[in-house]
Steps between C-alpha positions, in 0.01 A plus 500: 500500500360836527218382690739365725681817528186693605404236792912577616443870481159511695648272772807737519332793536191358724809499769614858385784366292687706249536300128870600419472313191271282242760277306256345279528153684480651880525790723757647712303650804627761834343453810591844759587672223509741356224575819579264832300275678577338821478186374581517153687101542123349562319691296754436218414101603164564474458597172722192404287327648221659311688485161554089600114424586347728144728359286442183627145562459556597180760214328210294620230687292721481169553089594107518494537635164705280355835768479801501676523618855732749626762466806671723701765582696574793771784594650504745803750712670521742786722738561652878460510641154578810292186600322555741202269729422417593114262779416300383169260764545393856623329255821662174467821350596573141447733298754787246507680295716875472519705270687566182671132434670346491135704309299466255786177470452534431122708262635270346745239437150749297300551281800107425559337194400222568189206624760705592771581789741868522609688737753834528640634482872478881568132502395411196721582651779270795457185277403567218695157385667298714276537205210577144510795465340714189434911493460641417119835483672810732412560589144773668321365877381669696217707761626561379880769359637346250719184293459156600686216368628238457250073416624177472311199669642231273482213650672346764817693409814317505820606828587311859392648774727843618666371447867409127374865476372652600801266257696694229266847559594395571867369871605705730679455524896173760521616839656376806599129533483357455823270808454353398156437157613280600828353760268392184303408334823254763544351508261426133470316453802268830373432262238494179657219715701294561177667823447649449154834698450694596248908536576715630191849497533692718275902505447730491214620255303704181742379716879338174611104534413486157407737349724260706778190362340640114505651548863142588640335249300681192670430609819148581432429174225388263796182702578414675151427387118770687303459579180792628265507666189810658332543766220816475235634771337387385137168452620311854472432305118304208669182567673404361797863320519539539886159379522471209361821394702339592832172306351733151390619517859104557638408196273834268600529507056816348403652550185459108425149527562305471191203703423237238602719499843506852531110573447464212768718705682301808484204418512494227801662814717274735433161273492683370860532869621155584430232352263381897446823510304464294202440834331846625495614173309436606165727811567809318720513227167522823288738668682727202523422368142314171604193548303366211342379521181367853376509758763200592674575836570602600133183689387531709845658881502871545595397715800199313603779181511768658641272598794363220562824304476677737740146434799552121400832497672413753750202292642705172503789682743247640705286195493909324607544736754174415683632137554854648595705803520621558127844630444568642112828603423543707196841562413697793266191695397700713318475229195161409584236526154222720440233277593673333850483873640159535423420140709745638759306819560177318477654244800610827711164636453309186640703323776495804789286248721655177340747251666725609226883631517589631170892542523627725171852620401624706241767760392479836550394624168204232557185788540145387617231698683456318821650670739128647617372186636519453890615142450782577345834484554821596360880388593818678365722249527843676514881357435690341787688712757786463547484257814277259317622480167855413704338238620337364219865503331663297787217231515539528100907452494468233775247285399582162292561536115189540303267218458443363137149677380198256516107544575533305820442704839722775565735527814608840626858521524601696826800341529448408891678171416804727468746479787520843730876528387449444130192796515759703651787434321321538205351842614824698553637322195279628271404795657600739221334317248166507726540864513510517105265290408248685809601846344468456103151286546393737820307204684324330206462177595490359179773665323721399813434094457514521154847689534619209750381250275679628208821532678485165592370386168796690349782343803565871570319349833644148619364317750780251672427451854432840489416809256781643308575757284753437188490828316473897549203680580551705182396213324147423626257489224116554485337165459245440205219485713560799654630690150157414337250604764667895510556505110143434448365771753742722298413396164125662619625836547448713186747587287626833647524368870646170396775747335519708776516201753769346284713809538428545898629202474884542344498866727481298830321401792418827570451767247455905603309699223737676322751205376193405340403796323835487369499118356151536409473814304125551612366768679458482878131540448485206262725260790304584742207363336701208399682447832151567673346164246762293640459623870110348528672215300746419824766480282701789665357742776617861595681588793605839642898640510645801621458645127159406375433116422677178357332234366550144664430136326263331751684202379889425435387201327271718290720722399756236409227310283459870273855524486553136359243588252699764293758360229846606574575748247191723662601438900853620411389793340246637769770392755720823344233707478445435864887523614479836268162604692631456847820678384280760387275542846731439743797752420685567762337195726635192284663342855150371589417388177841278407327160477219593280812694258665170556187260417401719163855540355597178589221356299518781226726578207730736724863297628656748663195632702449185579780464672597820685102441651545158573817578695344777713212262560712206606683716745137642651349170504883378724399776735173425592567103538325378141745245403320287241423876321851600494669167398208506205549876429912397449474190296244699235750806514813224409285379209472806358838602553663209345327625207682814439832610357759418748628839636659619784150696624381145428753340730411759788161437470581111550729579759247677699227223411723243651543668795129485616507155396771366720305686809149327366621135401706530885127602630298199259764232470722542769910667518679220344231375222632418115246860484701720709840354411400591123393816586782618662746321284400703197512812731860444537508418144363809369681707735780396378407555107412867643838586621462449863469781688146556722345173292809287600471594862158464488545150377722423730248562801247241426789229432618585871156444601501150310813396676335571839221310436663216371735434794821678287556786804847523406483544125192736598708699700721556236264681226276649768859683649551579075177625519548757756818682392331499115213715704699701687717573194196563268294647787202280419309507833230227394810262449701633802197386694447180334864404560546617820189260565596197358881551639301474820366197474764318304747627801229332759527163292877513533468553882700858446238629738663795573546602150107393400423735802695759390339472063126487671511838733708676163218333290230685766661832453422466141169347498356851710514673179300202294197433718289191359763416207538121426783287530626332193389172651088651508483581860508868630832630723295653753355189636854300437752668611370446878475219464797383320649747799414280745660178403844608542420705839355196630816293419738770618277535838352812461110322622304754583574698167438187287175465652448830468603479082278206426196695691567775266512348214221281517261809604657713181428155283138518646434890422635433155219252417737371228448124519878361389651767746324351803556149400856605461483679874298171632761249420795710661265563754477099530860496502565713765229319739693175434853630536422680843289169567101612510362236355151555584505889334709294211235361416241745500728673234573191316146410454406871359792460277348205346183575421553819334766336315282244397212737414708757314744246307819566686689172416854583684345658824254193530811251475642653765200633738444106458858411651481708693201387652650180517752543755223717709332139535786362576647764735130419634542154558272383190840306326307292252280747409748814466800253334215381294434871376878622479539186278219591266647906506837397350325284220339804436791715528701329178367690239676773675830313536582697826396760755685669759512345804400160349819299630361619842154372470673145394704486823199595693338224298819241587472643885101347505650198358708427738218598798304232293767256561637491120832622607683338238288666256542833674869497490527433142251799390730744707838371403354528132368845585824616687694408156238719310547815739908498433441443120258808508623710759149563663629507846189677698431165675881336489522539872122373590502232247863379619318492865197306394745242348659463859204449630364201239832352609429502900128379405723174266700347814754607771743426315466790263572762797817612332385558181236663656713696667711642176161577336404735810858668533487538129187668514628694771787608301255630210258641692754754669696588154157599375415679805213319529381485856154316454672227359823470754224519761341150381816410456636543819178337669578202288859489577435599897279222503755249371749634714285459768421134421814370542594695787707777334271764669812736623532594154086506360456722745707790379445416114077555600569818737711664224247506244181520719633814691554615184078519471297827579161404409284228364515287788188392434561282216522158537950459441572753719245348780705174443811670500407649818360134649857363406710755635295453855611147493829526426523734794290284768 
């Protein structure tokens, strides 16, 4: 056995493992820990691999000697883990694994077959294509709840690097590097003129050097010999590794070639190329171990060898190059072996009047001493802006679903097979989650697809019909892929800047000097050496403040790897000593500095901190627009609150929790969602438990508001008129305002114009001495109040100073640049342009409405920008279209079980019915909403929608004249109770018009010269102009 053992062990640490453990019978083995490697799943597959092939080799050696021969079997994992660290020693520490990911594994080795490799589902999907691998089925593991997917490894797959992988499933449309590729262009036809060149391309890890290398090679393959040769990241231990791939491609050696083939191979190319050649033979079968019998070259010196291997292979590319141009790709030479670089330099030195392109990439801490030579070149390849890596994310959320990985050709997936409407749709859809992903992987290419991918592999992404969605932000993870290429590059750092790094990383995003002087303990001379090490590292980079300098990950992604990498216990202790530091700094300045207090204590040891910060935050974040922050800010601060005693300070601090919750889930779920109603529910509750008072009134204001919304004016009416004489009584102006506002607009939805009129102006008066305060509903009184003004005014008459309103208020909304307020001031804006009959500036409004709402997540605004824009169509002429659209609106519009004015938009809707010659239809939707508008008491549009019925009857048959005829004098009858001018104009038109048709005219013509004299202005608009038109043909 031991023997055994020690073949394990070698192959295990030949691919950098770490042996855990030496059971006597086996080995339990770490791969990317306790140090990371970005691709820790194949190399841990490797060295099973290994361990499979030498002990193989081995059971048959004791079967030649007569004893029994061993088997094996290996079980592999991949995953997160816990690794404890033990000290055994002043310089050693020994390391275990804790949790799920490892005793998986052990699992994984009780299921394999006696000489076997097994893996599970998760581990698949990171090795995929790497390994041929072949499915065992499901099988029930120990400790899980459901069964997995269960494979055996049984070989090398077809597949060696990431850009190869990606070619498998189908590459990503190419974006973005139109100036690298015609500096490629360049510099082949130099070369293609016997002016060898040399381009190196240099970029972090997943910028694109390969992707740029492969794009220029297909559209240069046709009139060049390219030759390929890639470096791994275990392969600094293999000499000449990148080599002898570039020389099996040279040679067309396949790995079922045997070694007769293979000399045939060799030999027959090079004796082909030139007979002066033969020479080099005995080197190339050296160098790729095809020597035949004793080797000829063993009694020669290392260096005389090496030097003459290294002009073997040199002469045979230029020799290559004279017969064609010669393209040699060498890829990630920052893994490349001793003895490659010295052939590499050697090639630079010789092919300056070669037909040779020598294309190179590598990572920035790659160092060589080229840059000297006048055929040279070097790229920087930098990270998408933000324009292109857009882009790249709608062809990537577009295209068709992943293809299933194979080593046929690959197919770029741009996703021009997409419909137009589906890009689009999918672009404002998922705009926020484009903006994330852009920001926290700043324009990596590769970190973004893998992202995608991993959302979709995950069904946080869906794809059905089109892209979806199905969880929070919040919850986005960093895929494996992406996890293992950072923790590696900060596994390099030493010791004291890993630490440091680590600690940057729980501070923040951005880090001035003296919060981490006080975390850190050290000196400012010692972190500046430190911070300086990490600097030329481009892990963080400095930028100037007002007040000296902050420090500034150059990567959110980065910094979120480091701060993944500390256990718990640690992250929540530097978290307080970082809320303490910044506590400490900033005296007297905490305001700008509440959502790092909340961010620290939140994730430290201190509750009530946590809180009071997190509150302050939420309420800042409100302010300036950041929803998703607030709403995230409020549910942490709940969490920790529910842990504590229950008190009355504890109540208050609920109270005032839940109160910037019901204004953030009206804002990200809409007025009347199961969010909001919850929210302000439990204000009322906890007003209650609290005595009443300020927190009863103040509960009773957002209720008022959820009565409006839903369609309840009446009941609305009610609390918000509660509301006010609690304020006045209490003299709580905020309230007093917020009352006074939403008495406004309840009073509007009960057609009390007057009365709205008179709660908006009060509401004004008030607002002067609260310039940009929010409403309870999100949206700022500055920019609503006009606007709100100018509904009522309209209604009552007053034209000019309705217009006037809505100008205002959409200019204030504008100057605000606070997103929810102008999508607020749009709609109303909309409104207005429909009610006065502008359809073509309707829909200018409508249209801006949607798309920010659609951009910035605004479900209640979109449902009704998108009605709205509905009846625009229709008042257009486009009836399919615009019906189609209102239709589609109120599906939308269920989740929020109402909104004001929505009985209107559904006559409107019956009204295009009936112009569509469904008149049956249409008088069925508005007897059905007529019955609604009594049950609710939202009377704004009795009079109008009572008038639209009329005139579905007339549309039916003649023989509905009379009923018609009630409808219109009932209308009429409303419309002048409410005072409401605009509507006993249309009104009057409609009944004149009646009148007139069955030769009643003697009496239209007073009822229209009443109420049209009763007009100063706005006779442009399109009712009074028919009003006008009517009147002159009554009296011809």
């Amino acid at each position: 056995v031991d023997p055994a053992l020690k073949l394990m062990i070698e192959a295990v640490q030949h691919y950098d493992g770490y042996i855990v453990q030496s059971t006597g019978d086996g080995i339990f083995a770490l791969f990317g820990a306790p140090v990371a490697h970005e691709d820790h799943p194949q190399r841990a597959l490797y060295a099973a691999l290994r361990i499979q092939d030498q002990i193989h080799r081995y059971a048959d050696n004791l079967r030649a000697e007569g004893r029994a021969p061993l088997q094996i079997r290996i079980g592999v994992n991949a995953g997160e883990v816990v690794v404890r660290s033990i000290r055994i020693g002043e310089a050693k520490s020994e390391y275990t694994p804790i949790g799920h990911t490892a005793n998986l594994a052990a699992r994984m080795q009780t299921l394999a077959n006696p000489g076997s490799i097994v893996i599970a589902e998760n581990t698949r999907r990171l090795v995929e294509g790497y390994f041929t691998l072949r499915s065992l089925g499901a099988s029930r593991v120990k400790g899980l709840a459901n069964p997995i997917n269960v494979f055996e490894v049984t070989g090398l797959g077809p597949l060696r690097t990431r850009l190869q992988r990606a070619a498998a499933r189908g590459l990503t449309k190419f974006i973005g590097r139109e100036r690298e590729m015609e500096a490629l262009r360049h510099a082949a036809q130099l070369a293609r003129a016997g002016h060898g060149q040399v381009v190196a391309t240099m970029a972090e890890p997943g910028i694109g050097k390969s992707r740029l290398f492969h794009e220029f090679k297909l559209i240069s393959k046709a009139d060049w010999m390219v030759l390929q040769a890639f470096s791994v990241s275990h392969g600094k231990a293999t000499a000449y590794l990148p080599v002898i791939d570039l020389l099996h491609e040279y040679f067309a050696i396949e790995s079922s070639d045997d070694t007769r083939r293979r000399r045939e191979k060799v030999g027959g190319k090079v004796l082909m190329l030139e007979r002066s050649l033969e020479d080099t033979l005995p080197y190339l079968f050296a160098l790729l171990g095809l020597n035949d019998g004793d080797d000829q070259l063993a009694q020669m010196g290392p260096q005389i060898r090496r030097r003459r291997m290294h002009e073997a292979i040199k002469r045979i590319l230029l020799r290559e190059s004279l017969n064609q141009p010669l393209m040699v790709i060498f890829e990630d030479l920052h893994w490349i072996d001793g003895e490659t670089q010295d052939l590499l330099n050697l090639l630079l030195d010789s092919l300056a009047t070669a037909r040779i392109l020598l294309l190179v990439n590598y990572r920035p801490e790659y160092q060589h001493q080229w840059g000297s030579r006048t055929h040279y070149t070097q790229l920087r390849l930098d990270p998408l802006g933000k324009e292109s890596a857009g882009e790249m994310l709608d062809a990537l959320l577009t295209s068709p679903a992943p293809v299933t990985l194979s080593a046929g050709a690959s197919r770029e997936r741009s996703g021009d097979d997409i419909q137009v409407g589906d890009r689009v749709r999918v672009q404002h859809a998922l705009a926020p989650l484009k903006r994330l992903i852009i920001e926290r992987t700043q324009g990596n290419p590769f970190f973004m697809e893998e992202i995608v991918l991993a959302l979709l592999d995950d069904g946080a992404l869906v794809r059905n019909g089109e892209v979806k969605l199905t969880r929070s932000l919040a919850e986005l993870k960093i895929p494996p892929t992406v996890q293992t290429t950072l923790a590696a590059r900060i596994d390099r750092l030493p010791a004291a800047e890993k630490e440091l790094l680590q600690i940057l990383a729980v501070i923040g995003q951005q880090i001035a000097l003296e919060p981490i002087k006080h975390v850190t303990g050290r000196s400012e001379e010692q972190l500046e050496a430190l911070l300086s090490n990490l600097q030329s590292s481009e892990f963080i980079y400095e930028q100037p403040i007002l007040e000296g300098a902050e420090y500034v990950f150059k990567h959110a992604l980065t910094q979120e790897v480091s701060y993944n990498s500390l256990l718990g216990e640690r992250r929540r202790m530097i978290h307080a000593q970082a809320g303490q530091a910044i506590e400490a700094v900033y005296v007297g300045q905490l305001e700008g500095h509440y959502s790092e207090l909340a961010r620290h204590h939140l994730r430290g040891n201190d509750a009530a901190k946590a809180v009071h910060y997190a509150q302050l935050a939420a309420e800042q974040a409100l302010g300036r627009g950041a929803y998703a922050e607030a709403a995230n800010l409020i549910d942490a601060a709940l969490k920790v609150l529910a842990r504590l005693p229950e008190t009355d300070d504890r109540l208050r601090s609920e109270f005032a929790l839940r109160t910037i919750e019901s204004t953030v889930t009206f804002v990200v779920y809409g007025a009347n969602s199961s969010e909001r109603e919850r929210a302000v529910v439990r204000m009322r509750e906890l007003g209650e438990r609290l005595g009443g008072g300020q927190y009863l009134l103040r509960g009773l204001i957002p209720l008022s508001n959820m009565y409006f919304t839903r369609g309840e004016a009446v009941r609305g009416l009610e609390l918000a008129r509660r509301s006010i004489d609690l304020a006045e009584g209490s003299g709580d102006a905020a309230s007093l305002l917020a009352g006074l506002f939403y008495a406004g607009l309840l009073a509007n939805s009960c057609g009390k114009f007057q009365e709205s009129l008179s709660f908006l102006n009060e509401a004004v008066r008030h607002s002067v001495h609260k310039p940009r305060s929010l409403s309870p509903s999100g949206y700022l009184y500055e920019s609503a109040l006009p606007c709100h003004l100018a509904q009522p005014l309209l209604l009552l008459g007053q034209v000019g100073e309705s217009r006037r309103l809505t100008e205002e208020g959409l200019r204030r909304a504008r100057e605000s640049s606070h997103l929810f307020s102008l999508v607020h001031a749009l709609v109303l804006t909309t409104v207005l342009f429909e009610l006065r009959r502008e359809p073509e500036k309707a829909l200018v409004s409508a249209e801006e409405a949607i798309e920010l709402s659609q951009e910035n997540g605004f479900p209640q605004w979109l449902q009704m920008s998108r009605s709205l824009h509905g009846l625009v169509l229709v008042d257009l002429g486009q009836f399919d279209k615009g019906s189609a659209e209102i239709e589609e609106a109120h599906t939308l519009s269920r989740p929020f079980r109402s909104s004001p004015m929505l009985l209107f938009r559904i006559a409107r809707l019956a009204h295009t019915y009936a112009r569509m010659e469904q008149t049956d239809r249409a008088v069925q939707m508005l007897s059905d909403a007529l019955a609604q508008l009594e049950r609710t008491g939202e009377r704004f549009s009795a009079a109008e929608m009572l008038r639209l019925k009329g005139e579905v009857l007339l549309m039916c048959h003649g023989a509905a004249k009379d009923e018609a005829e009630h409808c219109f004098r009932a209308a009429l009858e409303i419309a002048r109770a409410q005072q409401a001018k605009w509507w006993e104009l249309r009104t009057s038109v409609s009944l004149a018009r009646l009148l007139f048709d069955t030769d009643r005219r003697d009496e239209a013509r007073p009822l229209l010269t009443e109420i049209f004299c009763g007009f100063t202005e706005g006779f442009e608009l399109s009712d009074l102009k028919e009003a006008k038109a009517l009147l002159d043909e009554l009296n011809a």
